[in-house]
N, C-alpha and C positions, 0 to 999 in steps of 0.2 A: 688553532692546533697546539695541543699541547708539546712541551719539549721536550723530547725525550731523557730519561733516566731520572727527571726532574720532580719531586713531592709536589703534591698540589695542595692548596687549605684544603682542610679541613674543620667544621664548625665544630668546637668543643667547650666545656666548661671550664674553667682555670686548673678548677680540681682535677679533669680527665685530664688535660695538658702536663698536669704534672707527674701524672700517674702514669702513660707511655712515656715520656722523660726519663723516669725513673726503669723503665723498662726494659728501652733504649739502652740504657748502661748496664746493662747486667742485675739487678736488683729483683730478686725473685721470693724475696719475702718483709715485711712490714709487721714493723711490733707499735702499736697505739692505741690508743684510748678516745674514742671520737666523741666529739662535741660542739657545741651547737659553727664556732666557726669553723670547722670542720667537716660541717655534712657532708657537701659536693668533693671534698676529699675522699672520704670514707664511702660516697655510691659509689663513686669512678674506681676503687678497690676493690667493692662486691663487684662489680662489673667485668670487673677483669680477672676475677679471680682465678682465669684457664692459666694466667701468664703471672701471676703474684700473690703470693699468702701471705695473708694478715694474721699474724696473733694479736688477742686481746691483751687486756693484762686489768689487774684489779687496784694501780695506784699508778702514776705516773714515771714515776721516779725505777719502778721496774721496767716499763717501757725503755728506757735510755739504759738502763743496767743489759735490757736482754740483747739490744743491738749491740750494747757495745763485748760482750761475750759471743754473739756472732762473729763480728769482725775479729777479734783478739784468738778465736779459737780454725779462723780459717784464714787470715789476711784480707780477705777481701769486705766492704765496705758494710756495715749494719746502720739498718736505716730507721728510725721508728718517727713518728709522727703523733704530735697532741699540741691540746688546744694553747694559744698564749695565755701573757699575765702570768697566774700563779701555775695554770701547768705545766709550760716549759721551765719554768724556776722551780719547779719541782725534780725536774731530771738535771740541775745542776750540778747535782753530786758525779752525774754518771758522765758530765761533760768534762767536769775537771780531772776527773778520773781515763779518761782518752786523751785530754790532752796531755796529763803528765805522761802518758804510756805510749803516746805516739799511735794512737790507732785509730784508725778511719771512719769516722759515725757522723752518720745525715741526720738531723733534726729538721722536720719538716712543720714549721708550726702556723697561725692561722695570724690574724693581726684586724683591728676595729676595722668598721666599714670603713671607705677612702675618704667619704666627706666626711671623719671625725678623727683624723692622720693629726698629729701635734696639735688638738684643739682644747686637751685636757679638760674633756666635756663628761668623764666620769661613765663612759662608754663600758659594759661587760668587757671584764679581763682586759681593763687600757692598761697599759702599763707605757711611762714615760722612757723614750728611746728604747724599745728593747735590745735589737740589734747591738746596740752603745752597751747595754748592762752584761749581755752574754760576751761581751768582744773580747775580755781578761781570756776567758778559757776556753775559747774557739780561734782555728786559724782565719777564718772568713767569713762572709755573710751578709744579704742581699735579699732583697726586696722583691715578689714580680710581682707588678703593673699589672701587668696584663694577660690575658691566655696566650697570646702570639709570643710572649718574651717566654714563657715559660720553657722549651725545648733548650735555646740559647744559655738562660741563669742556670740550670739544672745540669747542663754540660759544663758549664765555668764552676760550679760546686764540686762536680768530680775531680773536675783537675786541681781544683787549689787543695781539695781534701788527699789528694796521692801524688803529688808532686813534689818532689824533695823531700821533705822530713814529713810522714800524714801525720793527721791530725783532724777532731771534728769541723765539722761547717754545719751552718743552719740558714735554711733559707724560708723566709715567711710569704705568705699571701692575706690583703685585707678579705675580709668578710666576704662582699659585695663581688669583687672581682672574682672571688673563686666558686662563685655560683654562675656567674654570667658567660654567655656564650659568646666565642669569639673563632675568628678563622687561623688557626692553628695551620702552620709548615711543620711537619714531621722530621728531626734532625736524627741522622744516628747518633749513637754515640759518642761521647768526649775521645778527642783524639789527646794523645801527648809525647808533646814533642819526648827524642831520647835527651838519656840524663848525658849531660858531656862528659867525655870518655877522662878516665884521668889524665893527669897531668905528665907527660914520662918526665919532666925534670925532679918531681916531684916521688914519682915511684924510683927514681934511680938514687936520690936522696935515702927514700927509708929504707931500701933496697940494702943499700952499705951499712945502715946500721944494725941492722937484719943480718947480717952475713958475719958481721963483728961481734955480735951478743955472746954472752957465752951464756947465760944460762935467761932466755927470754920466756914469754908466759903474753898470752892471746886473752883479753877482756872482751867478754861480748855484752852486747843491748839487745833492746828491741828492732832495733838499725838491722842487724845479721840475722834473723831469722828467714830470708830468704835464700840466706847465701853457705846454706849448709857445706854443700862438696867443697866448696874454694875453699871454707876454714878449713875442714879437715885434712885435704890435701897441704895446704899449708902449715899446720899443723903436724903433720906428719913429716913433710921434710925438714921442719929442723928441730922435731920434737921438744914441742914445746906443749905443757899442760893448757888444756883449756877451758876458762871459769866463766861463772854467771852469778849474778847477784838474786834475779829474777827476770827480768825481762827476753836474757836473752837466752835461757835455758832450754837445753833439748835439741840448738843447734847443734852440736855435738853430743851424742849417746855418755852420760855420765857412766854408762858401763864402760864405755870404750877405755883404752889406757890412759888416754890423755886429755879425756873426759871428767873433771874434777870438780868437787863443790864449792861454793863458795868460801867454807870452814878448813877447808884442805887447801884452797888459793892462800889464806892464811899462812898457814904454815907453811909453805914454799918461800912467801911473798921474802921474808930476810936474806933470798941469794939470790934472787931475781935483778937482772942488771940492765932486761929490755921489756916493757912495755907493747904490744898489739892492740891498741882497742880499736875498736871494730862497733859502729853504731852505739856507741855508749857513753852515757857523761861519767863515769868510770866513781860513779857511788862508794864501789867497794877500798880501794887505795884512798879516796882523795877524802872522802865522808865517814868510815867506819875505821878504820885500822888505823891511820896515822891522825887524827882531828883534824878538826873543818881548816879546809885549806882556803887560800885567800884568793879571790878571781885574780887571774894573770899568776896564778906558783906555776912552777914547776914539781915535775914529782919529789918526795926527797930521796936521802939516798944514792942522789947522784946518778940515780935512775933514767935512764932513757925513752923516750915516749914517740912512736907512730904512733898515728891515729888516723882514721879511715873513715868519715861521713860526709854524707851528702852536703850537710847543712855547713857553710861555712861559718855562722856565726859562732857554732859549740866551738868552734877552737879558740875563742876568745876566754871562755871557762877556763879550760888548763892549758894550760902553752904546751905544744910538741916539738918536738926536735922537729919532728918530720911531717910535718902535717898531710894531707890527701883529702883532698876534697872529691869525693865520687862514692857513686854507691857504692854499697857493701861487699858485693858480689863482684861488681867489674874491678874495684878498686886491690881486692885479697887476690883477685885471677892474674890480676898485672904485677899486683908483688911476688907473686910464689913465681910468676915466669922470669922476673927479672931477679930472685935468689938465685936460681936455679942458673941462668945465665952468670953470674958473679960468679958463683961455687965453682965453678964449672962441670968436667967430671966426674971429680973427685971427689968432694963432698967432704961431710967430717965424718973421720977413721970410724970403722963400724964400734969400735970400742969404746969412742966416747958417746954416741949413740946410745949402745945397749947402756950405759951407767947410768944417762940422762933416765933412758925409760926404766930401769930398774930404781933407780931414787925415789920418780912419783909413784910409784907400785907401791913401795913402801909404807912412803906417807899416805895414800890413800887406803889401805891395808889399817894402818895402825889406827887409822882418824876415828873412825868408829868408836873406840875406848872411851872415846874423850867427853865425847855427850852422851853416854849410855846410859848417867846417873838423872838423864834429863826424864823423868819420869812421871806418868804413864807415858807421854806424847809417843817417844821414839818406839816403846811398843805396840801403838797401836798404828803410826807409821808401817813399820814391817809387814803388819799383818795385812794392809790396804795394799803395799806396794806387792807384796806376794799375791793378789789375787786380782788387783787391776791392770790389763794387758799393757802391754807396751806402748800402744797407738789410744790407751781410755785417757779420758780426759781429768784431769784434778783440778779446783778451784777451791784455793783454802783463801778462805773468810780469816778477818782478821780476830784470831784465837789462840788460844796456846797450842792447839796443835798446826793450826796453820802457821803459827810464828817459827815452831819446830821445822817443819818440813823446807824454810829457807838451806836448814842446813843438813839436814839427816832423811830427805826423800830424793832419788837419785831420778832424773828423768831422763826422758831415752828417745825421746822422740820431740822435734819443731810442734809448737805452738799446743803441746800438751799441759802444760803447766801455767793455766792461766790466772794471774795475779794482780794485784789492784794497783803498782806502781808505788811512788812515790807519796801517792795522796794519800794511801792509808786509810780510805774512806770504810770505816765498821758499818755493816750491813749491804755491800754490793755483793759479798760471792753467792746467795742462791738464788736471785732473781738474773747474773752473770750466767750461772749455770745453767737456765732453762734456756737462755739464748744460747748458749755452746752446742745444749743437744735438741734444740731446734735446729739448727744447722750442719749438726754430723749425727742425724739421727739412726745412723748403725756403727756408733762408738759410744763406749761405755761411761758417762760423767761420773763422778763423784764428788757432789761439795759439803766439804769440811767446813761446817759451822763453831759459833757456840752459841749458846743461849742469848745471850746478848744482842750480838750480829745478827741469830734469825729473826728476831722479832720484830726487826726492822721492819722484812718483806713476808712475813708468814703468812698476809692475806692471798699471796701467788701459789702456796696450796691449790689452789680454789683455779688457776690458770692452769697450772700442771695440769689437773684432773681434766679439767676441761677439755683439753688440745693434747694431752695424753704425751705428755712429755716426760721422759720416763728415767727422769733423775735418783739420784740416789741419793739422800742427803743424812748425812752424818751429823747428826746434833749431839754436840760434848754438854754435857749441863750441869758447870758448877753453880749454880745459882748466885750468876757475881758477872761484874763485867771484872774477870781476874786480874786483868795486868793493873785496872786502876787500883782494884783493891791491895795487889802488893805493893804498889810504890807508893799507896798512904800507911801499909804496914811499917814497911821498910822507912819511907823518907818524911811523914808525916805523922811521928807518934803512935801510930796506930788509930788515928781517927779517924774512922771509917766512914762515908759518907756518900749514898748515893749510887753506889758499886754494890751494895748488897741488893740481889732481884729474888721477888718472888714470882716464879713461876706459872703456868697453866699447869694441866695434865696433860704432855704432851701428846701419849700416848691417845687418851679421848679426844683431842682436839684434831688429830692426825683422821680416827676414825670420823667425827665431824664432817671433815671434809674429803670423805672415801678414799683414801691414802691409806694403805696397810703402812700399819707401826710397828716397829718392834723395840723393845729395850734391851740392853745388856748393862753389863759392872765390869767387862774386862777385855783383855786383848785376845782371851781364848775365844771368852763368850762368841767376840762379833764375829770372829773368822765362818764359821756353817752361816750366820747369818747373812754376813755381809754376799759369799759364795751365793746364796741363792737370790738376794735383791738385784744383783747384777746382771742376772739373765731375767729378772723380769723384764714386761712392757709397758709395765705402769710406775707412777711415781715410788719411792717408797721412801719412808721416813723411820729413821733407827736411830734412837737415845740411846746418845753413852751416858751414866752415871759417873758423875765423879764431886768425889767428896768437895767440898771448898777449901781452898787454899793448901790443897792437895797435889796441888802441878809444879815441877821445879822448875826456877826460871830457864828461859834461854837463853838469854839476852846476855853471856860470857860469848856466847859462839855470834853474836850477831853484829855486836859492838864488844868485840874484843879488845883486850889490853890496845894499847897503841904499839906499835914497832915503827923502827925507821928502814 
């Protein structure tokens, strides 16, 4: 007699096992490239395909770039799967790339048959310890055995992948086991425990320094992008401006009042006397405006510092007055209740108030002046931002104009603004962007290339078309990888080297691969253009022209003078 409410085996192949696994957890789409240790992977995917869509893709390394613009464009997890050896070392770019940006991505890759495990017998795609090689830039990562273990590994993936601080995981199957059939227990989903709640010694500590500030200022990460209402309600009670570098941009409406850019945080930053950060290793003060601070500083300035993340180690980074170890969200809801209880009543006098909010009006008002001369970039900024909705997606590639929009494109909405992090990795934004609008495919992408950066992934043309992915991609084409070329202008003689590119026809090449092209020379030009590729439902591909060494740097507004 069976037990009631109880799964029974089930006989399945390693591959199927991982694929209800995957199912199990929410995971209702798969970016990969299947191969030979991948078969029983990739049947049990056509198989299920009522309950899971596979995108192809035409290089590896786009695989892990489209998952990880899945996940970085919704929060929740992007999964992609290809073969070991040289094809998971192929999506390494797109792994260091989540792990500097804190964001959720499964790599599900394949491994030699079991009797050829550490024999270094020269096996297809052996590679020596993979697990060990990927571990620098992965949170986690593990092994199944067997089809039975599969439900279990696959739920311990989820939780180590979104658990305190996410980040990616990879978990492998030999050859041999993932064709072979085995009796398979059906688990649900990964449960996880809650995060512990903060600490109140801890909230009554930053609490007091919060209520002492006089003129404080909110740094967000990729940490706060779930915790939109708690900042801004916070925010709003002791009006305080609130910045982003990148990551955590759009938590707060850069329209709003006290919604500010990164270049506008600048300029406030000299009367600032308290510190918020909130999910963030606080790049902007500690890396850009004052130089590289020493692990264990304090801010300078005499600056005071809360800090708000999950992860207790980041506060070993910069030392806080106040530390709070708790999520973002529970962490900013317990502080704005306990300002509020400190303040009591009364609060501060509506006059100092409105001065506070009329100051940043100001500086945000004027800041525009400042990089206007930063040219074309910021006018063709405008013209995007005038016609891309509030909730369309952007993904600037690293470019002159994507460098620009750090500081001179204003975002208005969570997890619109999606960016390569830290690593800086040239050629993730348009194989990022077909994953973002595989994943919100009734919002509008746009990625901002340049010549350089797309040529990385230009054979994903060929994937858009395919799966009808109906991105918008703006190729800028100075015929140069430009930032190298100015800083061998500028700091090396002028000896140019290797930074000068010759081109395809972009436009032919676009028709090639049935992608309407269009070209322009200006910021007028693309405006009707750009206006009509956005309501398309197919891919499109629109050259900018731009002269070489034609772009004015940006890099005053990005790494600014120092201040203390």
């Amino acid at each position: 007699m069976k037990a009631k409410g109880k799964a029974q085996p089930v006989a399945m192949t390693g591959g199927m096992a991982i694929v209800e696994a995957l199912i199990a957890n929410g995971v209702d789409t798969v970016y990969g490239l299947p191969g030979a240790q991948l078969y029983p992977l990739f049947d049990a995917l056509q198989q299920r395909s009522d309950a899971i869509k596979t995108y192809g893709a035409r290089h590896e390394q786009a695989c892990g770039y489209m998952a990880f613009g899945h996940a970085r464009s919704t929060g929740r997890p992007g999964a992609y799967a290809v073969v070991p050896g040289p094809g998971v070392l192929n999506t390494t770019a797109a792994l260091c790339t989540a792990y500097g940006t804190c964001t959720p991505v499964l790599c599900v890759t394949g491994q030699v048959p079991s009797q050829f495990l550490g024999r270094s017998r020269g096996h297809l795609h052996e590679l020596s310890d993979q697990l060990g090689a990927l571990k620098p830039f992965t949170k986690w990562g593990a092994r199944i055995e067997r089809a039975a273990d599969a439900p279990a590994i696959v739920n311990e993936a989820f939780r180590q992948m979104l658990s305190g601080r996410p980040g990616p995981v990879v978990i492998e199957m030999p050859w041999d086991t993932m064709a072979q059939s085995g009796m398979v227990v059906s688990m649900p989903g990964a449960d996880f425990p809650p995060a512990p709640p903060p600490s109140p010694t801890e909230i009554e500590a930053a609490a007091r320094l919060v209520v002492e500030a006089r003129r404080p200022i909110i740094m967000l990460g990729t940490g706060a992008q779930h915790a939109g209402d708690a900042v801004l309600k916070l925010a709003e009670e002791i009006d305080a401006p609130v910045a982003a570098f990148r990551g955590g941009r759009g938590v707060v409406s850069e329209r709003h009042d006290l919604g500010v850019s990164s270049y506008v945080a600048y300029k406030l930053w000299p009367e600032m006397d308290l510190v918020i950060a909130i999910g963030t290793r606080l790049e902007m003060p500690t890396m850009r405006w004052t130089g590289m601070m020493k692990m264990h500083d304090r801010l300078p300035g005499g600056r005071k510092l809360v800090r708000i993340d999950i992860d207790p180690a980041e506060m070993r980074h910069v030392l806080a007055d106040a530390p709070v170890v708790a999520d973002a969200e529970a962490g900013t809801d317990a502080l704005l209740k306990a300002v509020k209880r400190m303040r009591g009543k009364g609060g501060p006098k509506p006059a100092e108030r409105k001065a506070a909010r009329t100051h940043i009006a100001q500086v945000k008002k004027a800041t525009p002046a400042d990089y206007a001369g930063v040219k074309p970039q910021v006018a063709y900024l405008e013209v995007i931002r005038d016609l891309l909705p509030d909730d369309g997606l952007f993904v600037p590639e690293l470019s002159q104009v994507g460098f620009a929009s750090y500081f001179a494109w204003d975002v208005r909405k969570p997890r619109t603004y999606v960016s390569e992090g830290y690593q800086g990795t040239l050629g993730f934004g348009f194989p990022t962007a077909l994953g973002a609008k595989a994943a919100n495919p009734d919002k509008p992408v746009v990625a901002v290339t340049g010549d350089g950066g797309f040529m990385f992934a230009v054979q994903e043309l060929a994937t858009a078309v395919q799966y009808g992915i109906a991105v918008v991609v703006l190729l800028f084409n100075n015929a140069s990888y430009g930032n190298v070329m100015r800083d061998q202008k500028m700091g090396f003689g002028n000896r140019i080297i290797g930074s000068a590119l010759q081109n395809p026809d972009f436009m032919a090449l676009a028709q090639s691969f049935g992608v309407a092209g269009h070209r322009v020379a200006s910021p007028e030009a693309l405006r009707p253009v750009l206006a009509k590729a956005l309501k398309s439902k197919a891919p499109v591909l629109i050259e900018v022209e731009v002269p070489q060494g034609s772009e004015a740097s940006p890099w005053a507004f990005i790494h600014p003078k120092p201040v203390v």
